[in-house]
N, C-alpha and C positions, 0 to 999 in steps of 0.2 A: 567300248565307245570308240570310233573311227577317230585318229588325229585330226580329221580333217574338220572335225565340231570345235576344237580349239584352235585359238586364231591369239598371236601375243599382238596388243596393242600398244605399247610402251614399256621400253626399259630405261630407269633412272637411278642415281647415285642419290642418297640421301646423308648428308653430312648432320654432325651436332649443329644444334641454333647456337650452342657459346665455345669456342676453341678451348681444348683441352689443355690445363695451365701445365707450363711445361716443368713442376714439379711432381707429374704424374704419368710424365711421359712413358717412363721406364715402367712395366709392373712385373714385379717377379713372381709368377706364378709357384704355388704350393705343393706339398706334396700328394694331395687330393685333385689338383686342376693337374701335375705331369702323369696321377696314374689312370687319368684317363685319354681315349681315343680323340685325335686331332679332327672329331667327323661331327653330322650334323643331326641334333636331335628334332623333330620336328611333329607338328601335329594342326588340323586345321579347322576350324570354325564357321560354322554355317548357321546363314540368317536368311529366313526365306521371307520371302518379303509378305507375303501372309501373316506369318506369324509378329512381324515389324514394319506394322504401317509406318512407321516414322522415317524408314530407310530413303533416303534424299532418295528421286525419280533419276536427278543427272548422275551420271558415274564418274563426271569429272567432278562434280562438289563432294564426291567420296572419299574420291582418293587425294583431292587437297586435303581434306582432313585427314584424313591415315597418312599424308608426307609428313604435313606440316607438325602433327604429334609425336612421329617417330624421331622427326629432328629435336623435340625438344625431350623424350623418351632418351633419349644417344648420347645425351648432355649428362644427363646421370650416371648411365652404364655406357659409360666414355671405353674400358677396355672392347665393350663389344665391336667399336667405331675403328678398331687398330687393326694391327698384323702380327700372326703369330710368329716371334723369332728364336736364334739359337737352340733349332733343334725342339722348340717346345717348351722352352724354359721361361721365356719371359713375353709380353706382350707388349709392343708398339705404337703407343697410345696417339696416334698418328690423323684420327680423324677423316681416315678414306671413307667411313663410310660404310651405310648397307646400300645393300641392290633391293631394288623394290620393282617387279613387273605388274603389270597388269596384262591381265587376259581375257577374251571373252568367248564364254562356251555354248555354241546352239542351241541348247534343248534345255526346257526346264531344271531344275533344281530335283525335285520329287522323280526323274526317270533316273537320277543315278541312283538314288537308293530303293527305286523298283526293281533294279535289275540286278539278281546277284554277281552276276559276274563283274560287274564294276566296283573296284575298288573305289571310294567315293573319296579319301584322304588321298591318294595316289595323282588321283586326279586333280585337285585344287592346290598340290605343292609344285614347285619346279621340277620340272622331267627331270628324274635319275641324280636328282640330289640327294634327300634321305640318307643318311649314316654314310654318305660317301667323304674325303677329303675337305675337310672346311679351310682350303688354300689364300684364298682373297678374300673375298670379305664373308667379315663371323655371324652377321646375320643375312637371311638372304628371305624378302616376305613377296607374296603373290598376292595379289587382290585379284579375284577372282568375276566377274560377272554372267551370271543366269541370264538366259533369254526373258526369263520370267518376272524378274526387278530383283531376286534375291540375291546374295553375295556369300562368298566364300574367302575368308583370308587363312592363307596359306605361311605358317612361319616354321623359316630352318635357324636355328638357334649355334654355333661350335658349342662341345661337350667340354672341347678344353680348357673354356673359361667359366662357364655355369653350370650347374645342376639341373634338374627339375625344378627342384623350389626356386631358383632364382631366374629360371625361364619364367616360370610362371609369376614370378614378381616383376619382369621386365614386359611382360604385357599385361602385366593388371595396373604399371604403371603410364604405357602408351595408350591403353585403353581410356583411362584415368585425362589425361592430357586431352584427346580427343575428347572426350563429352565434355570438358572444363577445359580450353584452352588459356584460362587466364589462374589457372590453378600452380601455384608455387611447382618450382622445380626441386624436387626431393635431390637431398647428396648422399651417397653411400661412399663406403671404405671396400677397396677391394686388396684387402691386408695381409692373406691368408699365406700368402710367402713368408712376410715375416713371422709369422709365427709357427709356422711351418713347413719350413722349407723343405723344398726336392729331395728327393735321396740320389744316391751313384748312379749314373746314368744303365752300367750292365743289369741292377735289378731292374730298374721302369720299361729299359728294352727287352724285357724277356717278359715281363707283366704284359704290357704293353701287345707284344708280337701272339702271347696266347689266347691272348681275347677278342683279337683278328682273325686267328687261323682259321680254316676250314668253311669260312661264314656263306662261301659263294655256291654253295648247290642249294641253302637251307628253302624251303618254304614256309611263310607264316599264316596263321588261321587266327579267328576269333569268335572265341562263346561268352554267352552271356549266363554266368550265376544269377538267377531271380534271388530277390530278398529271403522268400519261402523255403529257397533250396539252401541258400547258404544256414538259414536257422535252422535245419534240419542236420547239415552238417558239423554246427556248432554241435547241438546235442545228441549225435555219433560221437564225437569228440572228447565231450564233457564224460559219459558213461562211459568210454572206452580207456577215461584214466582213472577207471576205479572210484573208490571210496573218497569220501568229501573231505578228509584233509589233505589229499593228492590231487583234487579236482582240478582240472584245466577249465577254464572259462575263457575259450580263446574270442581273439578279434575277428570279423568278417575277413578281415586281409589276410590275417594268421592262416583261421580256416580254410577259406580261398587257396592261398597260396601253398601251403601244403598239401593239400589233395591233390590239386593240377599236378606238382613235381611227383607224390606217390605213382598219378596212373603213369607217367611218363615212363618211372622208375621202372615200374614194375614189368616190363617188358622187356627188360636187359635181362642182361646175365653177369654183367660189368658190377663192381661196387659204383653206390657212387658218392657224390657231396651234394646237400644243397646249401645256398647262399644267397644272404638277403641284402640288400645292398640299401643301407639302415642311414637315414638324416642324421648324423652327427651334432646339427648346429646347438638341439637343449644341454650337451651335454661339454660344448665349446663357448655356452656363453660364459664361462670362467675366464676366456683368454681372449675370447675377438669382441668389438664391439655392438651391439646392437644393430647398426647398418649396416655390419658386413655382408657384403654380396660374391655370390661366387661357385668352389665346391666346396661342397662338404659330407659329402656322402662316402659310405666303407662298406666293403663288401663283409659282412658276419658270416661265418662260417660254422654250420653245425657238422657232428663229427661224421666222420664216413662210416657207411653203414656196408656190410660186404654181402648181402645176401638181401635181393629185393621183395624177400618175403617178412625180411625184420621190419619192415617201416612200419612203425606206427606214428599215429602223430599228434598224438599228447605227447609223447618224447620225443619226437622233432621239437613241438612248439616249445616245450620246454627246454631242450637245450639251446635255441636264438633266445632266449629270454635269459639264461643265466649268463651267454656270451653279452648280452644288453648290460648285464648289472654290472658285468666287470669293467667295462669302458665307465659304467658312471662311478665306480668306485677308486679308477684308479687317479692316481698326483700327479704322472708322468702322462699325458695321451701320447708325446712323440714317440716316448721309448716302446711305450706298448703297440703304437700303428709300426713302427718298425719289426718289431717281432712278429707282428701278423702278418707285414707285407712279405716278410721271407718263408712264411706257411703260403700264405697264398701265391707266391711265387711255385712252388713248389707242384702245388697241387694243380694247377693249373698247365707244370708244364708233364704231369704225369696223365694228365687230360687227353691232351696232345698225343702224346704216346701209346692210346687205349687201353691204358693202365685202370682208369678211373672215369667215370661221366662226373663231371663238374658244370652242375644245373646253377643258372643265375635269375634270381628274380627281383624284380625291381617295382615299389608301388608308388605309384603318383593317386592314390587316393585321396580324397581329403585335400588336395589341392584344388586353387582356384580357377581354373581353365574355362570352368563352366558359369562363372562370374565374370566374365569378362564385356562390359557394357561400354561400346564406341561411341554412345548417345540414343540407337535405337532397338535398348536393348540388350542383354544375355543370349548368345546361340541357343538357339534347339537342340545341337546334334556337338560334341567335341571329338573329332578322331584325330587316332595317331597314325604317322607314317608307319609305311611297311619296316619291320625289323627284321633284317636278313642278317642275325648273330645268332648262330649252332646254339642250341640247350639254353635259350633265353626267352624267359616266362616276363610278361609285363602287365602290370592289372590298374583296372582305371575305372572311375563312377561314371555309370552308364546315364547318357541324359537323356535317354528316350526313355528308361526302365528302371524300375526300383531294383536294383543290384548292382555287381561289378560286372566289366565287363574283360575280358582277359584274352589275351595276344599270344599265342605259342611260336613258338621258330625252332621248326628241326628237319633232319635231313628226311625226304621222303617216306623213306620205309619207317622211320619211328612213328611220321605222323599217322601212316595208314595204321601202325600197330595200334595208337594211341585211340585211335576213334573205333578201332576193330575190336581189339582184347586188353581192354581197361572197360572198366566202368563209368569213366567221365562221364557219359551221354548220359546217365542217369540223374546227373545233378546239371548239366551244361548244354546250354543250348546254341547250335552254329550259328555263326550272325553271316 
């Protein structure tokens, strides 16, 4: 689509509706918010005005509502409102604010997803934001408007203060606002420092520096697992772990996400690792409270496998499930997440060095994204930004299709190997 169909009509500063008390000012970020990237996670939501008659006609009565909620949304998750300081260690609970644009795009809603060459999430976020630098301000949203009446909101979230799950609870909370403007303002704990604090700054920067390298050539694609394929996969699966007291009965994500890393794998000649990058908070409600908001997610790591014809994956699935019980078995999480972060320091920087492929995959399934009701409605369609990070698998519930839907990123020639000589295409359809 030509730049010249997008046209920005306003840019604005959105602060909290109640000043952030200045017992809150400081937030010491965790050892889960410093070992991730200081960049912007983001994904964007489309409501075509067919499908939601209710969608106000003016775009100004739109986006008062998307200001006026996100200010009182910002009162809550007051750290998203600050500025990252000290290197990444603590956040500046300062009140600057998000940036909130509006834009408006020539041509229907339905011609960007006729065409395949348009990226259709690319397009309804801020140019060349996406996993870049999250410097000034940690949310950054785009309201989007169609020639057609439909709408597109565009939101970039920093990684280094939330998760998925708490992206996804800060706009099921702005959302929330917006359809009930007189709806109580929920309070969260963003506490995770203290109880977990930072480690040595030489590990996080070496963490840190491996899960950046390389990430600027990669390209990323997207298929869609059908329900049908994925049950089909399941029971490959199930019979391929033998006899019914070894039986695997994996998850859609399990199976999913296995398979995708197998065809990847299987085209090297490298050993490699895969790694799941697992929601910690069921197994952290022993120490944080209820409202806590924030990160809480670990990369699991099953073991390296040195010949990409061993994969199987009833023994993938089972060894992240045995790495799963020992985090809920153990008394210490700190001392245990420290011993894993100097494995996965390790591996990661042996990665680097073409020692090893160290594949990451991340699920936002079962998350609310696709629940998200501004007053006229749940989107259609949820997509995610472009993910330009080398060897990283991300998988999400498709709202157009009964299945998941899944995000590769690799450098060129894997991805040609991976649609050439794998069998993905058998279970995976390109979107």
């Amino acid at each position: 689509m030509a730049a010249s169909q997008l046209a920005l009509i306003s840019k604005k500063i959105i602060k909290p509706s109640s000043p952030t008390p200045l017992i809150h000012r400081i937030q010491k970020l965790s050892i889960f918010d410093q070992l991730n990237p200081c960049s912007y996670m983001s994904y964007g939501l489309f409501f075509p005005k067919q499908c939601h008659p209710t969608l106000p006609d003016d775009p100004t009565h739109i986006s008062t509502i998307l200001e006026n909620s996100l200010s009182r949304a910002l009162t809550s998750y007051y750290p998203l409102a600050g500025t990252i300081r000290d290197e990444g260690l603590h956040v500046e609970c300062n009140d600057v604010g998000a940036k909130f644009l509006q834009v408006k795009i020539d041509c229907p809603m339905s011609q960007i997803f006729d065409q395949k060459s348009t990226k259709a999430e690319d397009l309804v976020l801020p140019r060349d934001l996406p996993w870049t630098p999250s410097k000034e301000n940690l949310v950054i949203a785009q309201l989007n408007h169609f020639n057609c009446g439909g709408i597109a909101i565009g939101v970039c979230v920093s990684h280094k203060v939330v998760d998925g799950s708490s992206m996804a609870n800060f706009t099921h909370h702005w959302s929330t606002m917006a359809r009930n403007p007189s709806a109580p303002i929920p309070s969260f704990q963003f506490v995770g420092g203290s109880h977990f604090p930072p480690l040595s700054s030489p590990i996080a920067e070496a963490i840190l520096k491996s899960k950046t390298r390389g990430n600027n050539s990669c390209i990323s694609k997207k298929y869609l697992l059908s329900r049908s394929k994925i049950n089909s996969l399941k029971a490959m699966i199930a019979a391929e772990s033998g006899n019914k007291s070894s039986s695997i009965n994996p998850s859609s994500v399990e199976a999913a996400s296995a398979f995708v890393y197998k065809c990847i794998a299987s085209n090297s000649t490298k050993p490699s690792i895969f790694t799941q990058s697992v929601n910690l908070r069921p197994i952290m409600k022993k120490w944080l409270p209820e409202e806590f908001q924030g990160n809480a997610s670990f990369l699991f790591m099953a073991p390296e496998i040195s010949d990409p014809a061993d994969i199987k994956l009833h023994r993938l699935i089972s060894e992240l499930r045995k790495e799963k019980e020992m985090y809920w078995e153990t008394k210490n999480l700190m001392s245990t997440l420290l011993e894993k972060v100097k494995l996965l320091q390790n591996q990661l920087e042996r990665d680097h060095d073409d020692e090893v492929d160290v594949y990451k995959c991340t699920s936002l399934s079962k998350f609310i994204f696709g629940q998200m009701d501004y007053g006229w409605g749940s989107p259609t369609r949820v997509c995610l930004g472009s993910v330009p990070i080398n060897k990283k698998i991300f998988l999400t519930d498709s709202q157009t299709e009964d299945g998941i839907e899944v995000v590769v990123s690799l450098k060129q020639q894997q991805m040609s190997a991976l649609e050439t000589k794998s069998n993905l295409l058998e279970f995976a359809s390109p979107l």
